[in-house]
KOLFI-792377 format. One line per 3 residues: number of its first residue (from 1); for each residue x, y, z of C-alpha. Coordinates in steps of 0.25 Angstrom, whole numbers. Layout:
N
NUM	X,Y,Z ~ ...
***
This chain:
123
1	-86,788,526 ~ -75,796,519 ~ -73,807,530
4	-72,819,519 ~ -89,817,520 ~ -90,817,535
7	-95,833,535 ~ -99,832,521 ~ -115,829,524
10	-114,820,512 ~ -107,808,512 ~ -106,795,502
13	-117,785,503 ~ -121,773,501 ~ -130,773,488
16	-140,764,482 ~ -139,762,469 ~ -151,753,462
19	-141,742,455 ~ -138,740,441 ~ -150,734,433
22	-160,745,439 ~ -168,754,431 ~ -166,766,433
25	-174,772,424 ~ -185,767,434 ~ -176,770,445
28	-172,785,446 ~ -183,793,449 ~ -183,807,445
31	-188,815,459 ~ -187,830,455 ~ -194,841,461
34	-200,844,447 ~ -208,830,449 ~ -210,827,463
37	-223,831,465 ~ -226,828,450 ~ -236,813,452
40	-238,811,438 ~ -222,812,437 ~ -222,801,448
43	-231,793,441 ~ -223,791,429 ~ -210,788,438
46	-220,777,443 ~ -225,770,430 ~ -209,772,424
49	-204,766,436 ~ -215,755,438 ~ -211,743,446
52	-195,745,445 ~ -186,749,456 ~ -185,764,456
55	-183,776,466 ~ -197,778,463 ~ -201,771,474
58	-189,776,483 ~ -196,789,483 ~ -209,797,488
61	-211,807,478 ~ -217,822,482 ~ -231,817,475
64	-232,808,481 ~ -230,815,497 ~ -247,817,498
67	-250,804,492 ~ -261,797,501 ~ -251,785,500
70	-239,792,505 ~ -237,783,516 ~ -237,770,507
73	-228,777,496 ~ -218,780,508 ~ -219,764,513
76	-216,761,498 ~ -205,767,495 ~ -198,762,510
79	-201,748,504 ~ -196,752,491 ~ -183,755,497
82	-181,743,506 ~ -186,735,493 ~ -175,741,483
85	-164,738,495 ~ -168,726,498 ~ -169,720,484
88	-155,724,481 ~ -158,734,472 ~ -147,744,477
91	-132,743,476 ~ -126,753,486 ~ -114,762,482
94	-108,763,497 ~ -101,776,502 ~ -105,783,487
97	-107,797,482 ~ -113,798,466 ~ -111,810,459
100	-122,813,449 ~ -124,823,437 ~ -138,826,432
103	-139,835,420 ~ -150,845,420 ~ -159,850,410
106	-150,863,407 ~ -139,851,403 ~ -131,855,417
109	-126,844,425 ~ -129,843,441 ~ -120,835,449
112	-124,827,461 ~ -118,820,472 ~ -126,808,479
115	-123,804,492 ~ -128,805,508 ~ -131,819,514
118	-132,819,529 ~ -142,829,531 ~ -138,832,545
121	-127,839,540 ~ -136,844,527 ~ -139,858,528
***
């Protein structure tokens, strides 16, 4: 690791990426707090997503939490995740950081960084 990040807290990562060919229009799941404890919202991520690989399933949403099927939901999406690693799915941008910018309704722009926050060292 570059030593530049050693005191940072946030460091490159390596990133998974869903490989070309995937779509993400199905993929990206919008989890904003305006919708997370929203189920109809849920529900119509669920039928646009249907059977295609997506975050959807990398996820427990907030709705969800008192659902009497928690405990199953949570053993799905653990063998989601080892089912989208194991079929290749992912490629990995090793070491990475990806800036992102996000325009808001008011037309400003937000800029993001992505990357691996050591949360010993978050305060």
């Amino acid at each position: 690791m570059n030593p530049k990040f050693e005191k940072l807290g946030f460091y490159p990562a390596d990133i998974l990426l869903p490989k070309k060919g995937t779509d993400m229009t199905r993929w990206a799941v919008v989890a904003c707090d305006q919708f997370t404890s929203q189920p109809e919202y849920w529900q119509a991520v669920e039928d646009t997503v249907a059977d295609a690989p997506s975050s959807l399933r990398l996820i427990l949403p907030e709705a969800a939490l008192n659902a009497p099927d928690v405990e199953e939901r949570i053993a799905a999406v653990n063998a989601a995740m080892g089912k989208y690693l194991d079929s290749g799915l992912f490629e990995t941008l090793e070491e990475s950081l990806i800036y992102i910018e996000r325009v808001q309704s008011d037309g400003k722009i937000r800029h993001g960084l992505i990357g691996m926050v050591d949360l010993e060292q978050y305060d």
